[in-house]
N, CA and C atoms as a LAMMPS dump frame, in Angstrom:
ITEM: TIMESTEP
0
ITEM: NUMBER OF ATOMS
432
ITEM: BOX BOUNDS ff ff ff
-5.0000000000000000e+02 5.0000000000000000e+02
-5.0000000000000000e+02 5.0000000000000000e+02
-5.0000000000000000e+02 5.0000000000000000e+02
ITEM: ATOMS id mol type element x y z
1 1 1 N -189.731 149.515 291.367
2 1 2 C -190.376 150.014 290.155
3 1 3 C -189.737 151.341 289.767
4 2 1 N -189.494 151.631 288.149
5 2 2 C -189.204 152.883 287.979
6 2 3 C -190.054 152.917 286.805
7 3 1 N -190.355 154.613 287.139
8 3 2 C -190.99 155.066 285.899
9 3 3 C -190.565 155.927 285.469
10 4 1 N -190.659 156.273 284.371
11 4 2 C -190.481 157.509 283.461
12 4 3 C -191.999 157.856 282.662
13 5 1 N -191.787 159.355 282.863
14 5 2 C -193.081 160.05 282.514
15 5 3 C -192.813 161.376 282.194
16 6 1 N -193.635 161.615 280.719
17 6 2 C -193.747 162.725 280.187
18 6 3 C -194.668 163.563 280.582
19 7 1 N -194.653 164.859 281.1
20 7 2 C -195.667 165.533 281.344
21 7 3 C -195.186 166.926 280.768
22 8 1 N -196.302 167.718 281.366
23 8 2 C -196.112 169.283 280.379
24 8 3 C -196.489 170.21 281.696
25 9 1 N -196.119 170.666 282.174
26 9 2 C -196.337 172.083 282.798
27 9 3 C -196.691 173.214 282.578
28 10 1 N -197.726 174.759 283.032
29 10 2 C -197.897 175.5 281.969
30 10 3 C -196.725 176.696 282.659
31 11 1 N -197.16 177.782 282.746
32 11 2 C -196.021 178.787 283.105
33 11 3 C -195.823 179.333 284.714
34 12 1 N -196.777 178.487 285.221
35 12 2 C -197.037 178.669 286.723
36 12 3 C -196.391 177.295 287.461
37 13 1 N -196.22 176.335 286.335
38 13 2 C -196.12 175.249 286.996
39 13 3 C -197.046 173.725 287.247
40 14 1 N -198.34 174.476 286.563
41 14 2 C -199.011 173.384 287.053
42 14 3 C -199.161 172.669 285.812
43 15 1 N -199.287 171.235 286.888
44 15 2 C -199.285 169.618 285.377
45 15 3 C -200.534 170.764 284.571
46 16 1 N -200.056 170.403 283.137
47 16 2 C -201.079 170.341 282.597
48 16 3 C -201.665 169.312 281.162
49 17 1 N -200.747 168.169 281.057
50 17 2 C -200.447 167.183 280.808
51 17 3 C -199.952 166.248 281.184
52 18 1 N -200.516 164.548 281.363
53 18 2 C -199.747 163.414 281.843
54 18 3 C -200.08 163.763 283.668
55 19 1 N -200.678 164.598 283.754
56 19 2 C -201.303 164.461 285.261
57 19 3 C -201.569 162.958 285.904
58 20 1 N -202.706 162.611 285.295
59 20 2 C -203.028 160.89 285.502
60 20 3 C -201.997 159.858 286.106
61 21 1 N -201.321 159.79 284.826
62 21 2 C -200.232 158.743 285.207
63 21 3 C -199.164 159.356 285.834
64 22 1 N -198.907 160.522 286.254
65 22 2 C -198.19 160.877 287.612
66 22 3 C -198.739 160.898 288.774
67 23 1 N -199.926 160.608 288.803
68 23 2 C -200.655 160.507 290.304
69 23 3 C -200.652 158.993 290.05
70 24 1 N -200.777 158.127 289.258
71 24 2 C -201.201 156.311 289.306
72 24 3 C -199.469 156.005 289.485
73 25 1 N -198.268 156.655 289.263
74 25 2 C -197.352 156.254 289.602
75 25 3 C -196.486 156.694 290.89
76 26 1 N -196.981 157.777 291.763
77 26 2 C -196.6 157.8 292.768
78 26 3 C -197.805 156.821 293.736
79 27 1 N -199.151 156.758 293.475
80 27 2 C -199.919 155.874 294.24
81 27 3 C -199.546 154.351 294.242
82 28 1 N -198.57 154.324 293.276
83 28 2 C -198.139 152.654 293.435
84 28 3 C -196.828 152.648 293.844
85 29 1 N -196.714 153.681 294.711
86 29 2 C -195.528 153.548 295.813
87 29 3 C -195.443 154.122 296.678
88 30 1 N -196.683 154.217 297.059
89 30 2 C -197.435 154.724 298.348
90 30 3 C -196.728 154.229 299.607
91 31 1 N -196.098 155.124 300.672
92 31 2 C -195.474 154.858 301.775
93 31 3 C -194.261 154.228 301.395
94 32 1 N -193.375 154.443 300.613
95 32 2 C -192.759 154.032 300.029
96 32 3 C -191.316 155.954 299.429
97 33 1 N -190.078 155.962 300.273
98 33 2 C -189.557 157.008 299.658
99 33 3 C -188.915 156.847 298.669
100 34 1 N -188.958 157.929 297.635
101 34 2 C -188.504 158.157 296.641
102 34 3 C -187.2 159.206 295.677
103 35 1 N -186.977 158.991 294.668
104 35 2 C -185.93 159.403 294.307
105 35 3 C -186.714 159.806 292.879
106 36 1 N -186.68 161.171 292.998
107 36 2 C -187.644 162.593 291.982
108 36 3 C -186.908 162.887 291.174
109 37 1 N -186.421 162.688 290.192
110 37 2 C -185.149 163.928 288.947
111 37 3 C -186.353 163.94 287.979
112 38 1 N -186.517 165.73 287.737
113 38 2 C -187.032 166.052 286.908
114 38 3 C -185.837 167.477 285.721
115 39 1 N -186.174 166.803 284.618
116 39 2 C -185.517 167.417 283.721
117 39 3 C -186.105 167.759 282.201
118 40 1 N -185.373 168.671 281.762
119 40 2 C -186.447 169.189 280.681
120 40 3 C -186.328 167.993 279.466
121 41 1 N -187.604 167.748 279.434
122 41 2 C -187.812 167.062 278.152
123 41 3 C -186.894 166.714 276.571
124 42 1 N -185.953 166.103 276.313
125 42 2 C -185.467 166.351 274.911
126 42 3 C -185.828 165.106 274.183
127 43 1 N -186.291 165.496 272.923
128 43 2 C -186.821 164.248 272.021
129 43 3 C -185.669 163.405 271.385
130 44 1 N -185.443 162.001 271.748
131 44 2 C -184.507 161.389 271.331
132 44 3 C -184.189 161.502 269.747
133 45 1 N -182.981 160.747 269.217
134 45 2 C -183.18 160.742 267.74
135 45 3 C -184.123 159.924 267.416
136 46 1 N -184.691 159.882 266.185
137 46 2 C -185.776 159.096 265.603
138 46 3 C -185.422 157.671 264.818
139 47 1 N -186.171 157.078 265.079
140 47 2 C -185.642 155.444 264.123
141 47 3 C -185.481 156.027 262.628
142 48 1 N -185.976 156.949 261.97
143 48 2 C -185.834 157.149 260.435
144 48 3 C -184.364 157.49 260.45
145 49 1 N -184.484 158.787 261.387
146 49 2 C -182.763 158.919 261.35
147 49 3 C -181.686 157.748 261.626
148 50 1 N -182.102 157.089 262.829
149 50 2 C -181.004 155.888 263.164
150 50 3 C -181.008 154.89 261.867
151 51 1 N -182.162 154.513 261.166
152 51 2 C -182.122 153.982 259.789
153 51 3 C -181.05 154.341 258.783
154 52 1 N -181.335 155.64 258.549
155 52 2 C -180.328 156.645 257.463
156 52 3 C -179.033 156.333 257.415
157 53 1 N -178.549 156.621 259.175
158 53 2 C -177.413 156.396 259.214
159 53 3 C -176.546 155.074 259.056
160 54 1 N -177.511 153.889 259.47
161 54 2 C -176.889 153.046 259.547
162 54 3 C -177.204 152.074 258.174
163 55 1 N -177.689 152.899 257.541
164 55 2 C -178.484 152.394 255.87
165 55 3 C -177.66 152.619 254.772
166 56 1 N -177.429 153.815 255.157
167 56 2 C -176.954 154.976 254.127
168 56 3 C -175.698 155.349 254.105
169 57 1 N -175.389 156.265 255.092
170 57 2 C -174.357 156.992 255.81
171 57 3 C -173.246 156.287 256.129
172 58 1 N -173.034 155.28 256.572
173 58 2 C -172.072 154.065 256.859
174 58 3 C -171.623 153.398 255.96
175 59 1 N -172.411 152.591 255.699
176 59 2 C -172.368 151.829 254.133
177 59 3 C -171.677 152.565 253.001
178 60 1 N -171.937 153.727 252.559
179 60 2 C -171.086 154.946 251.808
180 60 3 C -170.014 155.039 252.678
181 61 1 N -169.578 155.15 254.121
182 61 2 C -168.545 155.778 254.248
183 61 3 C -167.31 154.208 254.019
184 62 1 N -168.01 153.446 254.41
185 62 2 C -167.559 151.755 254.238
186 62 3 C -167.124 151.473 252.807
187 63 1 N -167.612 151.835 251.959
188 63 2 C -166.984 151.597 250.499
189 63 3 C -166.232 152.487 250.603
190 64 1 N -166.269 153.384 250.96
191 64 2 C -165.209 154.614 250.172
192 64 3 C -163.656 154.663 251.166
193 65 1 N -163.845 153.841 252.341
194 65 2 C -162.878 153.708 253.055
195 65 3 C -162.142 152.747 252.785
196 66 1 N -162.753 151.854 252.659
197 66 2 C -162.243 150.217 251.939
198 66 3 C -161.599 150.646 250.338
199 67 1 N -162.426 151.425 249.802
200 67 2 C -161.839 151.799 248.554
201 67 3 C -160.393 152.876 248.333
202 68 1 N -160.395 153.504 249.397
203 68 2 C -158.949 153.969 249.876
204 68 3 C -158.021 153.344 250.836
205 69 1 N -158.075 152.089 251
206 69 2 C -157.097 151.116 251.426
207 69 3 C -157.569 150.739 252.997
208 70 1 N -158.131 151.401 253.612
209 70 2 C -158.54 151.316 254.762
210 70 3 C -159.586 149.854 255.106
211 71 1 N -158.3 148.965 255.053
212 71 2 C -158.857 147.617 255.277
213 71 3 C -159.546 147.218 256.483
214 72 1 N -159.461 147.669 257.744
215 72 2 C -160.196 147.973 259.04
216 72 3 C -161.634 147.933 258.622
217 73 1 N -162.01 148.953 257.648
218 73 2 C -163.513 149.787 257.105
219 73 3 C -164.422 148.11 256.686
220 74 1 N -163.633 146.923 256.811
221 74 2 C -164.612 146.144 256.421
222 74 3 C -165.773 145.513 257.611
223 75 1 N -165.772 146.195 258.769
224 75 2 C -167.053 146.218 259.557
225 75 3 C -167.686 147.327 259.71
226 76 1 N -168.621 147.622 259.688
227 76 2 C -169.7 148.711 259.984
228 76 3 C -169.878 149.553 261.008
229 77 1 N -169.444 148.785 262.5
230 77 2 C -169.008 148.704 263.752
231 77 3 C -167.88 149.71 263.608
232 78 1 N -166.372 148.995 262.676
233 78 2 C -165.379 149.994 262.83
234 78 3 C -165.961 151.196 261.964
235 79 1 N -166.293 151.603 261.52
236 79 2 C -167.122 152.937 260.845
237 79 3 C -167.708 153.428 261.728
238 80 1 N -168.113 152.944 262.238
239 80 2 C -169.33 153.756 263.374
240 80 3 C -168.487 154.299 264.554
241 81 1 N -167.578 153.574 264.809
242 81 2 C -166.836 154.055 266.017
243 81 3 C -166.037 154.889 265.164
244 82 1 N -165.253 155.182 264.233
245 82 2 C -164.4 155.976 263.621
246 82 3 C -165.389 157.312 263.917
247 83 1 N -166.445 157.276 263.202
248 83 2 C -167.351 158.947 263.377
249 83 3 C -167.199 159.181 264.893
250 84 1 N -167.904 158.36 265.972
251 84 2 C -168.509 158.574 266.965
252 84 3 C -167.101 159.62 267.395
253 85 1 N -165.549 158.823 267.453
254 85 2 C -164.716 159.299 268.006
255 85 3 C -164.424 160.574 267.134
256 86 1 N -163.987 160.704 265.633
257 86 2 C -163.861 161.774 265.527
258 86 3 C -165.174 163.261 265.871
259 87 1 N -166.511 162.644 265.893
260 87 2 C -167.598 164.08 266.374
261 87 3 C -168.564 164.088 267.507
262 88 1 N -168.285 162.619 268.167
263 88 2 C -168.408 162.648 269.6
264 88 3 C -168.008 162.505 270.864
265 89 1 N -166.392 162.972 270.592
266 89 2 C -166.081 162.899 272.146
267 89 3 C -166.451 163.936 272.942
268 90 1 N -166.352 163.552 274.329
269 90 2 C -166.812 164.821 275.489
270 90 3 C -165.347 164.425 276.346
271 91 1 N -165.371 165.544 276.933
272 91 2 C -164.342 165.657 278.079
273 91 3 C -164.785 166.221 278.972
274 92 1 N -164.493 165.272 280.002
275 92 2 C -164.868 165.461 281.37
276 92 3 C -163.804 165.739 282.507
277 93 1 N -163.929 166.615 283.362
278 93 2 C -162.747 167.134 284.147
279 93 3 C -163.26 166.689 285.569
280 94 1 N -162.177 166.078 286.697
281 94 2 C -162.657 166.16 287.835
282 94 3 C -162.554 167.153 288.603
283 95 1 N -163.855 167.424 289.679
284 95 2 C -163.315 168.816 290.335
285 95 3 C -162.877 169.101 290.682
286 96 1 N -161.994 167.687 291.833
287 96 2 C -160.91 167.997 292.698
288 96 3 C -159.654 168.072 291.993
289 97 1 N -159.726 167.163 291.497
290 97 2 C -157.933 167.147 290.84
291 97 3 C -157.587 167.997 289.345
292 98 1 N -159.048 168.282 288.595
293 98 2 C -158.451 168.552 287.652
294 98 3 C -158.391 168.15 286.056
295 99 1 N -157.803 166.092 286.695
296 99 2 C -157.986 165.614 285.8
297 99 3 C -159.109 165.558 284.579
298 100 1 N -158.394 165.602 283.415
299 100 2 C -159.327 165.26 282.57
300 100 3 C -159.455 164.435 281.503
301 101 1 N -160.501 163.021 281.476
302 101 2 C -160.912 162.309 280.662
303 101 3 C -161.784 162.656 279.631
304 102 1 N -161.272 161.433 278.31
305 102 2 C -162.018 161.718 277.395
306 102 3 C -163.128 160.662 277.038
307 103 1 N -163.953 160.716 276.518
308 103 2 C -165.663 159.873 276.098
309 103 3 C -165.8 159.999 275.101
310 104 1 N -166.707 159.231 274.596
311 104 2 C -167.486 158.697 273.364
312 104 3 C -168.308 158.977 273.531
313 105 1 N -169.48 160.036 273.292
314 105 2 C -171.05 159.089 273.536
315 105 3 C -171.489 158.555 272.661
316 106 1 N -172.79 157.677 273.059
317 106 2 C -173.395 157.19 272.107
318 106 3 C -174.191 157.49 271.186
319 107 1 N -174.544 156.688 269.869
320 107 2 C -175.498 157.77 269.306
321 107 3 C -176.594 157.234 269.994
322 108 1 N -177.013 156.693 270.713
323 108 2 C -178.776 156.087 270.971
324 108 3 C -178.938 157.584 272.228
325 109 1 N -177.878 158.342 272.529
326 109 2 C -177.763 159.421 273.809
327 109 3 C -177.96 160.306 272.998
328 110 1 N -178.252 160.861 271.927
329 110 2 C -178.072 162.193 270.859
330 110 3 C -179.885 162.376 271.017
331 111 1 N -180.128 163.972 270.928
332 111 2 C -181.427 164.108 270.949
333 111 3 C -181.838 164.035 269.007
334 112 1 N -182.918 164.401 268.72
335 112 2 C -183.007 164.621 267.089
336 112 3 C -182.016 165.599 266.929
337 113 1 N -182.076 167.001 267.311
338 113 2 C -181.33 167.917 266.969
339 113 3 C -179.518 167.513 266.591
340 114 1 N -179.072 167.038 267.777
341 114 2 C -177.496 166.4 267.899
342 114 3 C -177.459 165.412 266.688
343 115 1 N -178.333 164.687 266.586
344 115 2 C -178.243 163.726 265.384
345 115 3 C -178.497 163.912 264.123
346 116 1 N -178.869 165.064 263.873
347 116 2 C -178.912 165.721 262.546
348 116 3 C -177.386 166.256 262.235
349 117 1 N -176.836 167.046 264.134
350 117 2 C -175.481 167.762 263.529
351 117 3 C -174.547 166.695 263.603
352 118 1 N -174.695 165.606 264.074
353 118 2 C -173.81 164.405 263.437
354 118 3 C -173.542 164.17 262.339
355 119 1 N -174.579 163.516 261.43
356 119 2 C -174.983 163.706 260.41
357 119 3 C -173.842 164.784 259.574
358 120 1 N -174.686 165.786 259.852
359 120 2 C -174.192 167.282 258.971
360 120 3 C -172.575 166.928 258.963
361 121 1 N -172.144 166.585 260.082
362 121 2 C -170.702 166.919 260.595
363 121 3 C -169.951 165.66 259.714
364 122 1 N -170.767 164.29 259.669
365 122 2 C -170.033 163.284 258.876
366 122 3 C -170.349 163.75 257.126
367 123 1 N -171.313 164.027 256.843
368 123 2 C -171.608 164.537 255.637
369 123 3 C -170.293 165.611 255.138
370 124 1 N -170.252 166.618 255.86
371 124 2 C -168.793 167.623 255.49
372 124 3 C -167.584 167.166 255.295
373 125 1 N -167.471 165.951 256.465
374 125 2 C -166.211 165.267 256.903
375 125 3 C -165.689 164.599 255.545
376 126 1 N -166.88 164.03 254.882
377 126 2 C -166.65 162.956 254.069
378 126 3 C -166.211 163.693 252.566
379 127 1 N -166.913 164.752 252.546
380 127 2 C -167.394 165.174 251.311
381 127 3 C -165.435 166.304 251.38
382 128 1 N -165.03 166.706 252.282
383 128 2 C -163.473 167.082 252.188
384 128 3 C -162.608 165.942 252.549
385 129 1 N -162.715 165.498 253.177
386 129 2 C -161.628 164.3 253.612
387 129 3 C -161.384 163.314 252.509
388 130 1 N -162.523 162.493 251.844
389 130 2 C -162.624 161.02 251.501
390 130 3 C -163.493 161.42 249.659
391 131 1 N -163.494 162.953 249.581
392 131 2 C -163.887 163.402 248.457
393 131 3 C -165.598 162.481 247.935
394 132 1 N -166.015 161.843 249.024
395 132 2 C -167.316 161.234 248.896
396 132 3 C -168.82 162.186 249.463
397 133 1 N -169.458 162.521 248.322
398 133 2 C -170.921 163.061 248.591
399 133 3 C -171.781 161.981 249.493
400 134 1 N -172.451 162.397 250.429
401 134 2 C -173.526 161.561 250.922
402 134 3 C -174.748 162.697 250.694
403 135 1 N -175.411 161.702 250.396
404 135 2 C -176.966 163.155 250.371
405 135 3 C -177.726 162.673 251.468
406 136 1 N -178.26 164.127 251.37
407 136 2 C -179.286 164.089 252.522
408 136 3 C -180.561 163.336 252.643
409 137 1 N -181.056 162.627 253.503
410 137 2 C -182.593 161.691 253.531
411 137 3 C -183.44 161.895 252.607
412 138 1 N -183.781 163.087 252.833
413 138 2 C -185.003 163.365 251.854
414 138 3 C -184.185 163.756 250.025
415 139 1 N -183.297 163.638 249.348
416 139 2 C -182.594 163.576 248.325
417 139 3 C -183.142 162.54 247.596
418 140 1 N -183.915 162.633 246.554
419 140 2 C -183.595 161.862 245.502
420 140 3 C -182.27 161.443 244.476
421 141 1 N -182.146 159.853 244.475
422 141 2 C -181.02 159.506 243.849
423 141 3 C -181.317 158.767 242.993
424 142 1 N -180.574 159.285 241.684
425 142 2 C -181.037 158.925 240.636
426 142 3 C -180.319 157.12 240.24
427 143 1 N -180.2 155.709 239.663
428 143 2 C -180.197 155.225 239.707
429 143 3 C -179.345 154.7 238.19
430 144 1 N -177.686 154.814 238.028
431 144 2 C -177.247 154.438 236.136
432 144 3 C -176.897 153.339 236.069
């Protein structure tokens, strides 16, 4: 069994939220050792946002890529990986040797915050690169 559980601590430390179901989930693995990682809380991105992007944000960058010859741009998929790589790679170094690899992450790994500066970052990208405006969520668009 694994669980995951939100709780709240106050400044001393003690639960002071989600108590309950951290005592009903170590009691159902009673005599039983375990493996504890506790880490600070970050709120994933939100389905409105993952909507936006893959509603909005894509779809615009998909015409306007296709519309500058970029025949690839006719999956959504290749769009999505085009951003991810140009404003989400990470590099990772090993300790011993040195080496260092490069990553993708994903967007379903972005907290709200990261996924807004995604966002922001494809919004700029687009609006100098590909001379295409995307507006922001809450933007009204007018309809000719």
């Amino acid at each position: 069994m694994k669980a995951n559980l939100i709780i709240q601590v106050d400044q001393q430390g003690k639960v002071i939220a989600g108590r309950r179901k951290l005592i009903q989930a170590l009691q159902s693995l009673s005599g039983q050792r375990l493996l504890l990682t506790i880490e600070k809380y970050k709120r994933k991105r939100t389905s409105p946002q993952n909507r936006y992007l893959h509603g909005v944000v894509f779809p615009m960058l998909q015409d306007r890529l296709i519309e500058l010859g970029w025949k690839e741009a006719v999956s959504i998929e290749w769009v999505k990986d085009l951003m991810k790589y140009q404003f989400l790679k990470m590099e990772t170094a090993n300790e011993k040797t040195g080496e260092v690899i490069t990553s993708i992450r994903a967007t379903s790994s972005l907290t709200t915050s990261e996924m807004m500066d995604f966002i922001a970052d494809i919004q700029q990208w687009s609006a100098e690169t590909l001379e295409l405006y995307i507006p922001d969520p809450n933007e009204q668009t007018e309809l000719i």
